[in-house]
C-alpha positions in Angstrom: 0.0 0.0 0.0 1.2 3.3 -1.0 2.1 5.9 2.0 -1.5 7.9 1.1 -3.1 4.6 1.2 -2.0 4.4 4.2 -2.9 7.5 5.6 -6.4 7.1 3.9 -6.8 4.0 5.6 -6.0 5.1 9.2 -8.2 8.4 8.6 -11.5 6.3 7.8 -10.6 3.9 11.1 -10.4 0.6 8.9 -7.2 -0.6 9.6 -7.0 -3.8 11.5 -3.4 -4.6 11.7 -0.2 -1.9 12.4 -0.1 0.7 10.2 2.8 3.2 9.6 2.1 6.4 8.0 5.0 8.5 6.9 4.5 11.7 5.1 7.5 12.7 2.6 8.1 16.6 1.9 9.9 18.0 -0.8 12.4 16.0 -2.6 11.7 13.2 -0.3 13.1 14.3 3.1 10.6 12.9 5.7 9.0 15.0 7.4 6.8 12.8 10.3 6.4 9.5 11.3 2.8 8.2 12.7 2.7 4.9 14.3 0.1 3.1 15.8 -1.8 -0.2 16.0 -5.9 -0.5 15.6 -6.3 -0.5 18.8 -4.4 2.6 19.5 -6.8 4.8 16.9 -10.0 3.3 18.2 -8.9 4.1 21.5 -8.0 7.3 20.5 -10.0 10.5 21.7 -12.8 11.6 18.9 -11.1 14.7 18.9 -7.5 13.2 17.7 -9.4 11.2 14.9 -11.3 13.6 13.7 -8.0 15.8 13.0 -6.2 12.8 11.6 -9.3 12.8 8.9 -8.7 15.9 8.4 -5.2 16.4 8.1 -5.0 13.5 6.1 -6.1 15.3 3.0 -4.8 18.4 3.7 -1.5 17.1 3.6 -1.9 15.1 0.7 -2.5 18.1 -0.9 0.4 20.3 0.6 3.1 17.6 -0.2 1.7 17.8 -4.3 2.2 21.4 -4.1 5.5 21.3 -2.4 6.5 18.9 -5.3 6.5 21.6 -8.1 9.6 20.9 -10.5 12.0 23.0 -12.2 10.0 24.7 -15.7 12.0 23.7 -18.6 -8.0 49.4 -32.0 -6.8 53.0 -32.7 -3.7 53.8 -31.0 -3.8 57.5 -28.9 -0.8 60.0 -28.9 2.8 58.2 -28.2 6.0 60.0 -27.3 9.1 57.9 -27.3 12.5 59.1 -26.4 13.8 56.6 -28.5 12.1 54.3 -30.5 11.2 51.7 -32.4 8.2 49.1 -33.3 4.9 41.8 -33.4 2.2 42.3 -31.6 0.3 38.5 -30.9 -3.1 37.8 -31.8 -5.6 36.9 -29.7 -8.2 33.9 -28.6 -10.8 34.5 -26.7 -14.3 33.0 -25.1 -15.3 34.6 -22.2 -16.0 38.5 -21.1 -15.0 40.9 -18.0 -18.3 43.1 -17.4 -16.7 45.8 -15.4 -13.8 47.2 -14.2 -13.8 47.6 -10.7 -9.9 48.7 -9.8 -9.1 51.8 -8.2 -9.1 54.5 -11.0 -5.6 56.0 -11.3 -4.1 59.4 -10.2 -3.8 61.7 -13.0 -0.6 63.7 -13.2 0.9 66.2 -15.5 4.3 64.3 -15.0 5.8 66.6 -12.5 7.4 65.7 -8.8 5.1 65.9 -6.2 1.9 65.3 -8.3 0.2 61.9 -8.0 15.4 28.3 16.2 14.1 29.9 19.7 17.3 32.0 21.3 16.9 33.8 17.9 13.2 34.2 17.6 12.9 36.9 20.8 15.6 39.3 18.9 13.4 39.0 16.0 10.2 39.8 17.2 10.6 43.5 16.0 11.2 42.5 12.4 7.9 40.5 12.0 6.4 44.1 10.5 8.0 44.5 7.7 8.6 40.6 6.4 7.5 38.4 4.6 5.2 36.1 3.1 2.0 36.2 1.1 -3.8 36.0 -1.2 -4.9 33.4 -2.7 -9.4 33.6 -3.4 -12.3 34.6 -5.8 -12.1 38.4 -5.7 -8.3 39.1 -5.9 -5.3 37.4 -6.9 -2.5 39.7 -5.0 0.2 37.1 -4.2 3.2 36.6 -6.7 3.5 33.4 -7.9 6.8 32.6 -7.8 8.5 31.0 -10.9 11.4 28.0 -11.1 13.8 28.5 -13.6 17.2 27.7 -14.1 17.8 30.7 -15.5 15.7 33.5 -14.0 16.6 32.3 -10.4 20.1 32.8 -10.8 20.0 36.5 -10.0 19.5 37.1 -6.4 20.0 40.8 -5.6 19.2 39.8 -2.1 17.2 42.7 -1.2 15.5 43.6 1.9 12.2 42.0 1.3 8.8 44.3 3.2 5.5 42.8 3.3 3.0 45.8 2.6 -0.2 46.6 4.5 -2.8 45.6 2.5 -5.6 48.4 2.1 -9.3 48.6 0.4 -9.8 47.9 -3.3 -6.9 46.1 -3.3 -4.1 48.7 -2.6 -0.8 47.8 -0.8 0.4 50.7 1.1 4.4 49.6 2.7 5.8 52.7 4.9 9.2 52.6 4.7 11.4 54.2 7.7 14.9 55.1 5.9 16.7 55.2 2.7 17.4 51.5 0.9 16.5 49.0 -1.6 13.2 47.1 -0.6 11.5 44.0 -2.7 7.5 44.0 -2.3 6.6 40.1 -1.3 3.3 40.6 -2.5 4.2 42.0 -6.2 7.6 41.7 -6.5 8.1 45.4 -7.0 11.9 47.1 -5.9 11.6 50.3 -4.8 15.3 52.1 -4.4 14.0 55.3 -1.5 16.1 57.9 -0.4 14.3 58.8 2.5 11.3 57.8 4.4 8.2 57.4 2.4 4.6 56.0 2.5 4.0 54.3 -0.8 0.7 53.4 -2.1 0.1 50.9 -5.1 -1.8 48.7 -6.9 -1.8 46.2 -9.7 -4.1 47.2 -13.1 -5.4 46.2 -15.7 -3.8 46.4 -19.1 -6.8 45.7 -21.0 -8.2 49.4 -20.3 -4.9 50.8 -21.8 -4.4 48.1 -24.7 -4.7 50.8 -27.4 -1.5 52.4 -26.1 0.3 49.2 -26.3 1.1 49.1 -30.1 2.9 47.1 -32.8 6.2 46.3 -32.4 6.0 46.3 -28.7 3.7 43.9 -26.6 3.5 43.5 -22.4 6.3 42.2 -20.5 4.8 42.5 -17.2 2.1 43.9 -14.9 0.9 47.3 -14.7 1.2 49.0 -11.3 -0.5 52.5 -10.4 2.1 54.0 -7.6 1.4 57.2 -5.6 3.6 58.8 -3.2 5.6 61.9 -3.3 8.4 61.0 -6.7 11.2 62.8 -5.2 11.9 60.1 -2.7 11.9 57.1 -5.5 14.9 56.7 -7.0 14.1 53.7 -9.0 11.1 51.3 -9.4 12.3 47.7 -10.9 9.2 46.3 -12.5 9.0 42.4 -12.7 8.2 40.4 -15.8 6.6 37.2 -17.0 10.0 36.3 -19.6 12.5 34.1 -19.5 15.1 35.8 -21.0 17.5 32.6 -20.8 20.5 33.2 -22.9 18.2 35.1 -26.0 18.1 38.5 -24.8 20.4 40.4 -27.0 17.6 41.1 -29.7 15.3 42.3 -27.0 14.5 45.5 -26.2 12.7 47.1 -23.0 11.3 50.1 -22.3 8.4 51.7 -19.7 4.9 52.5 -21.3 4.5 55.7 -19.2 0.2 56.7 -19.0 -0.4 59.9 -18.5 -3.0 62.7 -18.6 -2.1 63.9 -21.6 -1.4 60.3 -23.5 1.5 58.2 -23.2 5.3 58.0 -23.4 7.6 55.0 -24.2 10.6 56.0 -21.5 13.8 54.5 -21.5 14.9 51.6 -18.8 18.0 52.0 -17.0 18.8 48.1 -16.8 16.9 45.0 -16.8 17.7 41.4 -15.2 16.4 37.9 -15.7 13.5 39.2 -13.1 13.1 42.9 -13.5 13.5 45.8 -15.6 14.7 49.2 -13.8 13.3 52.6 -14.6 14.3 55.7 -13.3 11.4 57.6 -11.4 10.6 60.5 -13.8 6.9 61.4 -11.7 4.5 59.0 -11.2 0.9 57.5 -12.6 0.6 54.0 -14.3 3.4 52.4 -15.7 4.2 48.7 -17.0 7.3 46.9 -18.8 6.8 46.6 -22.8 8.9 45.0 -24.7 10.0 44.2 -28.5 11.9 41.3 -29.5 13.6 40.0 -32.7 13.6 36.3 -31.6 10.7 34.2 -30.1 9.2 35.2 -26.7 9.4 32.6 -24.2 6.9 33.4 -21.1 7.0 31.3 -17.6 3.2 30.6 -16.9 0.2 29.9 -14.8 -2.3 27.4 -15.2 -5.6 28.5 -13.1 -8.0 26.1 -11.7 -11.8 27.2 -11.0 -14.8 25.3 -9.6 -18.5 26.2 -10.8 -20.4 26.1 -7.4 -24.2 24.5 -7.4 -26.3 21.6 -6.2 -25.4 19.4 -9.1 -23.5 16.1 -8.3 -21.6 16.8 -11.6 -17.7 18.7 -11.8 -17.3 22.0 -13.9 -14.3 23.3 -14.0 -12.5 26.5 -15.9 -8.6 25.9 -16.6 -6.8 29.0 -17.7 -3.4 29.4 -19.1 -1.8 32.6 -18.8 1.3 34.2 -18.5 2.7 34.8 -15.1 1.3 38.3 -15.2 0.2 39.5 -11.9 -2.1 41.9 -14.1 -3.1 39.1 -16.5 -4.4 37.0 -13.3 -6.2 39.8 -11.6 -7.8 40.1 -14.9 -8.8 36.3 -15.0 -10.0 36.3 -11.4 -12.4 39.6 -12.0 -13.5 37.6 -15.1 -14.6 34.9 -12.8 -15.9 37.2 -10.3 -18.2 38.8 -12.8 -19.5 35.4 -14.5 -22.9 34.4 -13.9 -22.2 31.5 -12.1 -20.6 31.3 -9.1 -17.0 29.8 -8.6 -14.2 29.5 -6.2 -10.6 28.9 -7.1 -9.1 25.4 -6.8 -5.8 25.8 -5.0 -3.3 24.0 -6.9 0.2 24.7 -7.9 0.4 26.9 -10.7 3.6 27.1 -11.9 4.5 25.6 -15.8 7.1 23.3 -15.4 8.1 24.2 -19.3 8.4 27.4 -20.8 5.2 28.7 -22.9 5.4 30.3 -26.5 2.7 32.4 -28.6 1.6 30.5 -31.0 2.6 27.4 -29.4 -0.7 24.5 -29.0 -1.8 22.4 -25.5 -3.8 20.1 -24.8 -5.5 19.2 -21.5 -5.9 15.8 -20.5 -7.6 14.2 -17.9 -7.0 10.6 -16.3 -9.7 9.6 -16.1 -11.6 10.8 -19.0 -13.8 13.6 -19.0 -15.6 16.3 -21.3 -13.1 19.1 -22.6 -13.7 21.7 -24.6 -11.5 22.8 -26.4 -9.1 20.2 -26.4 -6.7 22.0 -27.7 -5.2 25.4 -27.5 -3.4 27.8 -29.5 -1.9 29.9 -26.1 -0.9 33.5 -26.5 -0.3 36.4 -24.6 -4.0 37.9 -23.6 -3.0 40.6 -21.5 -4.6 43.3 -23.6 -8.0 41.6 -23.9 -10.9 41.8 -21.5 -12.2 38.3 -23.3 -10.1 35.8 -21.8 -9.1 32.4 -23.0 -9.9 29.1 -20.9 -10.7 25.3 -21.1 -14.6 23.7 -19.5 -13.7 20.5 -18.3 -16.7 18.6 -17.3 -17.2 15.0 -15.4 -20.5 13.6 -14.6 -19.2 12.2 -11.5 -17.8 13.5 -8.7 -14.3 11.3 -8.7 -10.7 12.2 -8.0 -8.9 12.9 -11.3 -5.6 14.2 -12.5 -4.9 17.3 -15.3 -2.1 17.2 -17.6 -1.2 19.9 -20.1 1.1 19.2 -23.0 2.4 20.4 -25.7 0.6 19.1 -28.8 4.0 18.9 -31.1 6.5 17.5 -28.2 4.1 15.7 -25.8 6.0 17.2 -23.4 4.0 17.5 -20.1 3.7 21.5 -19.2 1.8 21.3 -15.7 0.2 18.2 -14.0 -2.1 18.0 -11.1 -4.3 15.8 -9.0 -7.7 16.8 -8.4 -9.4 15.4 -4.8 -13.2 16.0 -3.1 -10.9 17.9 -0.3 -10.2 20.2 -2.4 -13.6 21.7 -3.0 -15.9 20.2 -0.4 -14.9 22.2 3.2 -14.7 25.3 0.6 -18.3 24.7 -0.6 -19.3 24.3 3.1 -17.7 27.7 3.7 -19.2 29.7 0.9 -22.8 28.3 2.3 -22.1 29.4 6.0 -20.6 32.5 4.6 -23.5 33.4 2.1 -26.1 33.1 5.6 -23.8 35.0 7.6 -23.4 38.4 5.3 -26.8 38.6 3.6 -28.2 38.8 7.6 -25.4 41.1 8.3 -25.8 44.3 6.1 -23.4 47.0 7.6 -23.2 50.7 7.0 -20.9 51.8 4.3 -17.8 53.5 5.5 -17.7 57.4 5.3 -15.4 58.1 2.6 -13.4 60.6 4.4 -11.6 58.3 6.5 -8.0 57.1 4.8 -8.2 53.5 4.1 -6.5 51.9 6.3 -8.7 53.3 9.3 -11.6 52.0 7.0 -10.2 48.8 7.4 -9.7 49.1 10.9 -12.8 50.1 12.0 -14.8 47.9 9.1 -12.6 44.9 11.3 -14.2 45.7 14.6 -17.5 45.9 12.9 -17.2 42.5 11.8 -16.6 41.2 15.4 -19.6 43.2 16.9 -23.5 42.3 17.0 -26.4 43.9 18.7 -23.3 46.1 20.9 -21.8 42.9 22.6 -18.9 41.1 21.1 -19.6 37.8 19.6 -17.6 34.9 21.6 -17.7 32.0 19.0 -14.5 30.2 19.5 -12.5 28.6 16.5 -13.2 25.0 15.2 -10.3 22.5 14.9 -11.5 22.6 11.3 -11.1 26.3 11.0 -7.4 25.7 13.1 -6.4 23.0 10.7 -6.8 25.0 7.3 -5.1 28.1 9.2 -2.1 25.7 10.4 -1.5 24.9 6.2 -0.8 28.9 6.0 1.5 29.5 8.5 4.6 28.0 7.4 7.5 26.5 8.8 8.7 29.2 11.3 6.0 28.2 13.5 8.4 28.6 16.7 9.0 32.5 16.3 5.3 32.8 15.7 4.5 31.0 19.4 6.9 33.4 20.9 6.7 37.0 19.3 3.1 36.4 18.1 0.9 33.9 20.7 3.5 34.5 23.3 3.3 30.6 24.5 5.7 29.1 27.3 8.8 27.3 25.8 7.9 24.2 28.0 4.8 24.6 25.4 7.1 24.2 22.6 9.3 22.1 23.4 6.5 19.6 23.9 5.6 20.2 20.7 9.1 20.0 19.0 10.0 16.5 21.0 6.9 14.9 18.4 9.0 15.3 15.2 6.0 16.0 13.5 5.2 17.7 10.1 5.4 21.4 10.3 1.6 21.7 9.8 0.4 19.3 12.7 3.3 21.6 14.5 1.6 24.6 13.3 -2.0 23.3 14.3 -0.8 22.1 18.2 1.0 25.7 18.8 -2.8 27.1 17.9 -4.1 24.3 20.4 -1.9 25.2 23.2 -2.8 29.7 22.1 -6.5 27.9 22.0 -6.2 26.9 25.8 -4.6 29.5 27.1 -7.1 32.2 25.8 -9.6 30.1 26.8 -13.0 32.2 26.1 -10.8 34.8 24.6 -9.7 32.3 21.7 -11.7 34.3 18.8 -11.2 34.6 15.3 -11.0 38.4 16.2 -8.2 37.9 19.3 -6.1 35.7 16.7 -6.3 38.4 13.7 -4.7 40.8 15.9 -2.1 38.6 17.2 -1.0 37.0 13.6 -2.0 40.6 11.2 1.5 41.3 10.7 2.4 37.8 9.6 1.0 37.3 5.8 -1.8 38.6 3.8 -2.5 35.1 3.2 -3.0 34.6 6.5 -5.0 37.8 7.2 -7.7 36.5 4.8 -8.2 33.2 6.0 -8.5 34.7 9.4 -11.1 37.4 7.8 -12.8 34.3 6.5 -13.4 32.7 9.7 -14.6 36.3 10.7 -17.7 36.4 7.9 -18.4 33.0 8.6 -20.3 34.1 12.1 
């Protein structure tokens, strides 16, 4: 029996002999060992087998993503400062109704305008670092590519994890002059003095008539306001692999402003970013134009149609590893008439993608797709964007492979499970009862947005003037656990402020890092006692991850 048999077996409470479970990590280091006989789980507490159910297939799920492998109209005024001009053509089947990001500040281009000893002495540093959004109405995380040759460059910069504000702004306040990496967006911001910067990612579709032939997108599209004369430099990421091709390749910075747009020169670019020079500030996005063929490193996203049909519907979309591109796809989704939620599955290509290239989906076992095949190209510009229906009468576990029609080469795999929609179906029901009784009073709009946010927080936790007391699940701890990560011991200490007796007890296990993760919440759990609220645990975790902020916002709307 295969290690997830195993697991499986001991989670349903059929197994009659000994049974070993041992749960492998990435590259095959292991990671836990659970032993036990039959008579040891059936004397087990209820609680302790009903979170070996569950963590069964959560981990099943966390080891396949930890096992991602290495990716093989009319155009308006233009100014260039110097120029030049294979623009892709497009496929299409499905439409954006409205544009719902923050509309841009107009400028007239000038300044002004728009282990545990260690964990203590790090406490401080927990604001400003690290980690990242994964749901339906925003897609704000970077997804980080694996290339050979794009991961070779490591500036090592200081990376800051921004505050994240309404309508899906970032704001990061930065205290003194440097180089700082966004880990939301990737942006590099060079500051020579302290600065509040506000940003967002947009849309390049309502700007695609700027965008013309020779030159096509190389990379999101950020709006960035704060006063220009304390950016140096902005480093812009991109969705190319430049490998060893890039001498034919040319980048510049398409520059939107109020009175039309500019082509402006880049200072440098690397296998990850192309630098630009602050001139003043309103949107701006990488273009570039190549003589050779444009490799890009890509996504494949997963949706779920939600209803009450036993049946699977899924939409698979193939895009470029465009943070802009995949905002674009989730707003698509958001705007459908169905409802979805986003299947969270690794997304990264393990080969390269190409314009003009075809794919084909396939599904073991077989089920409906349409197409089944694929011409990909670069749909940044379009508000119609491309996807794949797959479609299986029954509800079974199944696997999706994309390949490349001419080399059969497989670009992106992944196995499908009834964990991976069900609790998530459960939650979108609980959630729908919870906010349609719920209606609160929209927020003056004279109130900056992160006090917005504050207050709209405390609202949540409030009814009829006395402060709701529902308690967290072990379901709700068990899905938080798989966001945490592995430096679970600086979190018990500068976050949930647990004894170390606490964690040492939970070290001496040996256990994987998200049971580790899920018995430090335990041991915060009983130590709050009738204080151990979603509410009490957003404001001790808010400065770990916007991940985790919004699964901790989740459990919020769920009441």
């Amino acid at each position: 029996m295969s290690t997830r048999g195993q697991i499986g077996e001991m989670s349903r409470g059929r197994l009659r002999t000994t049974w070993t479970g041992c749960l492998m990590g990435k590259r095959g280091q292991e990671l836990v060992m659970v032993e036990g006989s039959s008579d040891d789980h059936h004397n087990a507490p209820s609680e302790e087998k009903g979170i070996y159910r569950l963590l069964a297939c959560k981990l099943a799920t966390l080891q396949e993503q930890q096992g991602e492998t290495e990716e093989g109209g009319k155009p308006l005024q233009i100014g260039e400062d110097s120029s030049s001009e294979d623009s892709s053509s497009e496929n299409s089947s499905q439409s954006e109704s409205d544009n719902e990001e923050p509309e841009p500040e107009k400028t007239n281009g000038e300044p002004g305008e728009s282990s545990i000893e260690e964990a203590s002495a790090q406490k401080e540093e927990w604001e400003d670092k690290e980690s990242p959004k994964d749901h339906l109405h925003s897609e704000l995380h970077k997804i980080q590519p694996y290339c050979e040759h794009c991961n070779t460059e490591n500036k090592h910069n200081e990376q800051v994890t921004p505050r994240l504000l309404s309508r899906e702004q970032f704001l990061l306040k930065l205290d003194t002059e440097g180089i700082y990496q966004c880990t939301e967006t990737g942006l590099i911001f060079e500051v020579n003095r302290k600065v509040d910067i506000k940003y967002c990612v947009l849309s390049w579709s309502k700007y695609a008539d700027l965008v013309v032939k020779p030159w096509v997108v190389g990379g999101p599209l950020f709006d960035v306001k704060c006063d220009p004369t304390c950016l140096t430099s902005i480093q812009f990421p991109h969705s190319l692999c430049l490998g060893h091709h890039d001498a034919n390749m040319t980048f510049k910075v398409l520059h939107v402003k109020s009175s039309g747009a500019l082509l402006e020169s880049t200072v440098d670019h690397s296998t990850t970013h192309v630098k630009w020079h602050v001139s003043s500030l309103s949107p701006v996005g990488p273009v570039i134009q190549s003589e050779e063929t444009v490799y890009h490193h890509g996504a494949v996203i997963l949706y779920k149609a939600i209803d009450h049909n036993p049946s699977l519907s899924f939409r698979v979309y193939i895009a470029t590893n465009n943070e802009s591109f995949i905002k674009d796809i989730s707003k698509s989704v958001k705007h459908s008439s169905k409802k979805f939620m986003k299947i969270d599955k690794p997304p990264v290509c393990q080969k390269l993608l190409q314009n003009g290239k075809k794919y084909r989906l396939i599904s073991e076992p077989e089920a409906e797709i349409t197409p089944e095949e694929i011409e990909f190209v670069d749909g940044s510009l379009l508000k119609l964007k491309s996807y794949i229906e797959v479609y299986l009468e029954q509800p079974v576990e199944f696997k999706l492979l994309l390949v490349e029609t001419d080399s059969e080469e497989i670009v992106w795999n992944a196995k499908l499970r009834e964990c991976d929609w069900v609790q998530h179906d459960q939650n979108q029901n609980i959630s729908k009862s919870s906010t349609s009784g719920n209606r609160r009073r929209k927020m003056t709009s004279s109130l900056p947005d992160e006090d917005v946010y504050d207050k709209r927080m405390k609202q949540v936790d409030t009814s009829d003037g006395a402060k709701t007391r529902t308690l967290l699940t072990d379901t709700q701890l068990i899905t938080l656990a798989a966001k945490l990560g592995k430096e679970w011991i600086k979190i018990a200490i500068a976050n949930l402020e647990l004894e170390i007796s606490d964690i040492d007890a939970i070290r001496e296990k040996k256990e994987d890092v998200t049971i580790c993760n899920f018995r430090m919440l335990k041991k915060w759990q009983e130590k709050e006692q009738s204080n151990a609220t979603a509410e009490n645990l957003y404001n001790c975790l808010k400065n770990i991850s916007v991940e985790v902020q919004d699964v901790l916002k989740g459990f919020l709307q769920e009441r």
